[in-house]
C-alpha positions as CSV (number, residue, x, y, z in Angstrom):
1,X,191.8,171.0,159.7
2,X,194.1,170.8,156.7
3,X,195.2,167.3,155.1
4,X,198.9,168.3,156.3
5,X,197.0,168.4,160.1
6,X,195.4,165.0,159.4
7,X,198.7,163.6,158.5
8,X,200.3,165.0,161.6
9,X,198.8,162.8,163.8
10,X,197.9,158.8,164.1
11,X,194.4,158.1,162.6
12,X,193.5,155.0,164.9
13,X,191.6,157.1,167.7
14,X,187.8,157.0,168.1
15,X,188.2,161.4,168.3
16,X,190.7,161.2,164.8
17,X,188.5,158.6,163.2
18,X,185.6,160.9,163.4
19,X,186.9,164.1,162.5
20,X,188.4,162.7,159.7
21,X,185.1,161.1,158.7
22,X,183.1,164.7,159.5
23,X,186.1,166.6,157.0
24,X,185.0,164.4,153.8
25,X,181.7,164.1,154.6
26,X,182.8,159.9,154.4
27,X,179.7,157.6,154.8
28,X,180.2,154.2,155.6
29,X,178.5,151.1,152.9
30,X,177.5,148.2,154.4
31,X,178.2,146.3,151.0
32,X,181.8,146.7,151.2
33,X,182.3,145.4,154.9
34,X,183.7,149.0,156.1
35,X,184.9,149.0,159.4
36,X,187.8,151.1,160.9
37,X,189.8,150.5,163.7
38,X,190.5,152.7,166.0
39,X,192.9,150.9,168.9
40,X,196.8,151.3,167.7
41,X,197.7,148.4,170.3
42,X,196.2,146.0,167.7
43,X,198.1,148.0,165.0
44,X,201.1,147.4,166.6
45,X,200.6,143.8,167.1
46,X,199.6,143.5,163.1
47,X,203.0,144.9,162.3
48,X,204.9,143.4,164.8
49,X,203.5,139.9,163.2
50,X,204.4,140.5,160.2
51,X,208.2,140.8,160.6
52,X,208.7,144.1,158.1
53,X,211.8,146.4,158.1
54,X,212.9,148.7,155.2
55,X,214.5,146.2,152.6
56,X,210.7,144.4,152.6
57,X,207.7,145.4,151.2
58,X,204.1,145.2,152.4
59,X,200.8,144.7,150.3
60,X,197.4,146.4,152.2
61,X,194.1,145.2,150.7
62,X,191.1,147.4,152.4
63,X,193.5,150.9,153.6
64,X,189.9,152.7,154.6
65,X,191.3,155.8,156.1
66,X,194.5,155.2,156.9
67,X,195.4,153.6,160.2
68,X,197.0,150.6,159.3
69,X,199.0,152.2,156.1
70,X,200.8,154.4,158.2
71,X,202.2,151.9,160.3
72,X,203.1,150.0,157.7
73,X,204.8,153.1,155.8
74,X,206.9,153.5,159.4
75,X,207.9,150.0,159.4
76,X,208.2,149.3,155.5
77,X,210.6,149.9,152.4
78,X,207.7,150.1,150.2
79,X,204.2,149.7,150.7
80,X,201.2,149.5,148.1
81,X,197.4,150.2,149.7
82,X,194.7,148.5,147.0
83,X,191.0,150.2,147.8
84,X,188.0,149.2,146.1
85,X,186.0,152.8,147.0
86,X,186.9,155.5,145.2
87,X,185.6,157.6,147.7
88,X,188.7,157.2,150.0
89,X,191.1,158.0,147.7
90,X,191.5,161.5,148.5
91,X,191.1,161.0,152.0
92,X,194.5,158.3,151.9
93,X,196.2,161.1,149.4
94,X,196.0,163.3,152.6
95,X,196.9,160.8,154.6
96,X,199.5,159.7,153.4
97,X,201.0,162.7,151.7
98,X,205.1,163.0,152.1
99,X,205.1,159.5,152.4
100,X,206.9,158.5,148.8
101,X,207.5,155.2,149.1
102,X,203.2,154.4,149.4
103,X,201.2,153.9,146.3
104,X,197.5,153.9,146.8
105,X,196.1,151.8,144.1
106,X,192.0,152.1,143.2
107,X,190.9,148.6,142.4
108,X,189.1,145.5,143.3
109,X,191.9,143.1,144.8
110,X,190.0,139.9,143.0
111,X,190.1,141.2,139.7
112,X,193.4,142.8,139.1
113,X,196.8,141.3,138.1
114,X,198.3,140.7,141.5
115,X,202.0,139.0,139.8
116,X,202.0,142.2,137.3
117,X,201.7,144.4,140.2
118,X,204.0,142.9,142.5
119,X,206.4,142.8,139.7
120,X,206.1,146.5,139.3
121,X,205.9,147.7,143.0
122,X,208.3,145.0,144.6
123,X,211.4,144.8,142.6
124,X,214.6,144.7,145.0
125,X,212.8,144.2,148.2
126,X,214.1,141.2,150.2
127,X,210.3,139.9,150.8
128,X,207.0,141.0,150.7
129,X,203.8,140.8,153.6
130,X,200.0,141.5,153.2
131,X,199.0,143.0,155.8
132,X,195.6,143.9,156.1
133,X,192.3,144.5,157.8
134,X,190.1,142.5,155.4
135,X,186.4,142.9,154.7
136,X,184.9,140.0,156.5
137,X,182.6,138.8,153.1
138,X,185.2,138.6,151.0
139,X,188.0,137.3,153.5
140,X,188.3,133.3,151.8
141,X,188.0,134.7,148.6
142,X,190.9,137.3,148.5
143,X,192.8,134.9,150.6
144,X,192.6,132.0,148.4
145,X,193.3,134.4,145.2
146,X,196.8,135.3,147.4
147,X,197.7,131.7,148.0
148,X,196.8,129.6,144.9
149,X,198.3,132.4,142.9
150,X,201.7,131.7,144.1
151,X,202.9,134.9,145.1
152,X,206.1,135.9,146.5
153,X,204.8,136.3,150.0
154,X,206.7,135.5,153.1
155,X,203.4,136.1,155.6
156,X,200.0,137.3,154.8
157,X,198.7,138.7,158.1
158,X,195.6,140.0,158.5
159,X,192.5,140.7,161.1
160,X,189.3,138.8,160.0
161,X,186.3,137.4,161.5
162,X,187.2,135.5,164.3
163,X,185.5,132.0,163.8
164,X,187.1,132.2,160.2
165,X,190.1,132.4,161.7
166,X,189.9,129.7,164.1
167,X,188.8,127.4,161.2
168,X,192.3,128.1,159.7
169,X,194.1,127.4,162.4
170,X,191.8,124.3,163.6
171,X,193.8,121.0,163.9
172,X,191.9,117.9,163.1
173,X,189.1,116.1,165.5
174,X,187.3,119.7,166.3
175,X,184.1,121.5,164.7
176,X,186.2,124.6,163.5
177,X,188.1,122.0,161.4
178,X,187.3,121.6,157.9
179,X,188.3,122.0,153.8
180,X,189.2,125.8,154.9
181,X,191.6,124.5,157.5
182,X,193.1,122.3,155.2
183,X,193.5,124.2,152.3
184,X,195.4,127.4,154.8
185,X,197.2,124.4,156.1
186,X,198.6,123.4,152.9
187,X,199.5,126.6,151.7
188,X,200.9,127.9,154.9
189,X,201.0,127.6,159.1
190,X,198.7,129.3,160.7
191,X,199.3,131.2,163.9
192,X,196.7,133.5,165.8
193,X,198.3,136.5,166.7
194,X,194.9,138.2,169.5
195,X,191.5,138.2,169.6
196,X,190.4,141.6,168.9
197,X,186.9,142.9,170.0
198,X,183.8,144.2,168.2
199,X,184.0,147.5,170.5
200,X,187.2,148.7,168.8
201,X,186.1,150.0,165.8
202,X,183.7,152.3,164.0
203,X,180.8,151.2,163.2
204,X,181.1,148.4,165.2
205,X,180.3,144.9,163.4
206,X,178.5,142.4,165.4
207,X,181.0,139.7,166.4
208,X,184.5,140.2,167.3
209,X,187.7,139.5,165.2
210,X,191.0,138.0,165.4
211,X,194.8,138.5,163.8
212,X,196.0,135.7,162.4
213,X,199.7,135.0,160.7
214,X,199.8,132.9,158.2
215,X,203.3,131.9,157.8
216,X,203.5,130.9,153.9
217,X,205.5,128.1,153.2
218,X,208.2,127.2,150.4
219,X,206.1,124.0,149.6
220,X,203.2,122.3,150.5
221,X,204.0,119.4,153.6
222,X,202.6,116.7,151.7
223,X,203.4,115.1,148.2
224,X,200.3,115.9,146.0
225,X,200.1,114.8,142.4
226,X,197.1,117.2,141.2
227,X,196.2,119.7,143.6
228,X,193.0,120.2,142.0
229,X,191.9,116.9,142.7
230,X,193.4,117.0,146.3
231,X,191.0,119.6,147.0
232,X,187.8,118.0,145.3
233,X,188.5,114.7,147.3
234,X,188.9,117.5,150.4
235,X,185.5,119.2,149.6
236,X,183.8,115.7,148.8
237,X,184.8,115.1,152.3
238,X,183.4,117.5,154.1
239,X,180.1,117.8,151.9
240,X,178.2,116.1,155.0
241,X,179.8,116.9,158.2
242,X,177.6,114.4,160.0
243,X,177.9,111.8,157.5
244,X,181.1,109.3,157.3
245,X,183.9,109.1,155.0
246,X,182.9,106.5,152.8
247,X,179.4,107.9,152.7
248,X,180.8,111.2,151.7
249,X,182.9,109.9,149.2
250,X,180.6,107.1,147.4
251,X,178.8,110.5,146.0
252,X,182.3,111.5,144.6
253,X,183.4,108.1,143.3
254,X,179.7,106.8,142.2
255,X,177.5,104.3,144.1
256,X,178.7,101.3,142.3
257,X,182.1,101.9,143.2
258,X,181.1,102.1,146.9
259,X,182.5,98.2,147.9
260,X,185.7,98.9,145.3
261,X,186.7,102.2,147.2
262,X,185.9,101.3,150.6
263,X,188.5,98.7,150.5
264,X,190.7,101.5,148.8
265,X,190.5,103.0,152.3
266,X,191.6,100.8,154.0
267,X,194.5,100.0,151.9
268,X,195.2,103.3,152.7
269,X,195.0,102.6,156.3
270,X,192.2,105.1,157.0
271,X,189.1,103.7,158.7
272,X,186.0,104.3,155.9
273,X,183.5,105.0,159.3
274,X,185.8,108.4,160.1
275,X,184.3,111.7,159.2
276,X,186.4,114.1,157.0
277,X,186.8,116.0,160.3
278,X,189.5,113.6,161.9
279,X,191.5,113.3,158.8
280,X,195.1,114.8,158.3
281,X,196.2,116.7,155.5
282,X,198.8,113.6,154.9
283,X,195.5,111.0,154.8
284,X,193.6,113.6,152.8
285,X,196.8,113.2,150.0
286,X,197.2,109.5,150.8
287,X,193.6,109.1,149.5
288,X,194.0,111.6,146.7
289,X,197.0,109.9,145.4
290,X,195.0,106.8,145.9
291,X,192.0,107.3,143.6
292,X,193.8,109.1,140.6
293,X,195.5,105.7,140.8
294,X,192.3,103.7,140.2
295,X,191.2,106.6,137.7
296,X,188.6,108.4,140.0
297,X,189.2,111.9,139.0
């Protein structure tokens, strides 16, 4: 079977998957988180999410073999696939050969220059996605990296574990609430797409994912002064989930502060015996704003 044959059909089958795998002589590495889907349902759902026609442009981190980038080439005015194993590059040149408007980049997403790039690959489009099937150890990592950068993004939709992705769209008062709900929330609003299960890829991982949208937004929905220190009083929060706020916080502020901010609290109309996990991303800015007031930084 020639490249050109590979190309000819849709890579997302169980029968496709491995042939294409037996053809390169492909072995999967645990270390890198490889997993390839092989349902186009959930392809089409991925896509669908993220709202793509051909004046927009779509980012893939993680391409593996194929499956998603095609899609995405249908859909998009240009796409750019960034892979981290240099093994699969050949495989995607096959793939994906024709397709013109596809750049497969060889690269590790958290080190390279992610504003240079876009500024290279995504001049004239009307708005840029990623889209992507993401490795689930470096999921919070490479989605933090897309959000505090600032990007140009519109959505950033991708399939991850799926307790990670509840936890980003948690609302306060659960468990799967926490400083990674918040810090999604402020950047964007969160919308799970499906669940998808462990049985629909190869190898199969051990716990099922899910699609999640993350809608980014023009600004954040609260007023923060230093977002640095919004996140530290966010963190300090949840440092003990059992413990309360003002526990939690007298390690932040100091012990001999403890009476001094616990009366700061309620100033701020929060109750110092709540735990981080009830709080709103307004309180959690309230209190922020709050402390770089008394000069607890």
């Amino acid at each position: 079977m020639s490249g050109n044959d590979i190309k000819a059909i849709e890579v997302a089958t169980p029968k496709r998957t491995k042939e294409i795998i037996a053809k390169y002589g492909f072995s999967f590495k645990k270390s890198l988180g490889q997993n390839f889907l092989i349902d186009q349902n959930i392809l089409h759902k991925i896509v669908n999410a993220a709202g793509l026609d051909k004046t927009k442009g779509a980012l893939e981190i993680g391409p593996g073999i194929g499956a998603l980038t095609q899609h995405l080439a249908a859909a998009a005015g240009t796409v750019t696939a960034i892979e981290i194993d240099n093994r699969l590059i050949p495989i995607l040149g096959d793939i994906l050969a024709g397709e013109e408007h596809v750049e497969v980049v060889h690269g590790d997403v958290l080190k390279l220059d992610l504003k240079k790039l876009f500024e290279e690959r995504f001049e004239g489009v009307t708005g840029v996605s990623v889209v992507a099937n993401l490795p689930y150890y470096v999921t919070t990592p490479i989605l933090m990296k897309l959000l505090e950068e600032r990007l140009p993004l519109e959505n950033i939709v991708v399939m991850i574990q799926k307790e990670v992705a509840e936890r980003m769209a948690a609302k306060p008062g659960g468990k799967e609430y926490g400083s990674l709900s918040v810090a999604v929330q402020y950047y964007c609003e969160p919308q799970l797409v499906c669940i998808v299960p462990h049985t629909v890829f190869i190898p199969q991982p051990n716990v099922d994912s899910a699609v999640i949208k993350l809608a980014v937004r023009e600004k954040p929905p609260v007023e923060v002064e230093d977002e640095a220190h919004f996140f530290r009083i966010v963190q300090a929060s949840f440092a003990q989930r059992r413990k309360t706020l003002a526990n939690n916080l007298t390690a932040f502020v100091g012990k001999e502060r403890r009476e001094e901010m616990t009366q700061l609290l309620i100033s701020c109309e929060i109750d110092p015996v709540r735990r981080g996990e009830t709080l709103s991303l307004d309180e959690f800015a309230r209190i922020s704003r709050a402390f770089l007031a008394a000069g607890w930084r």
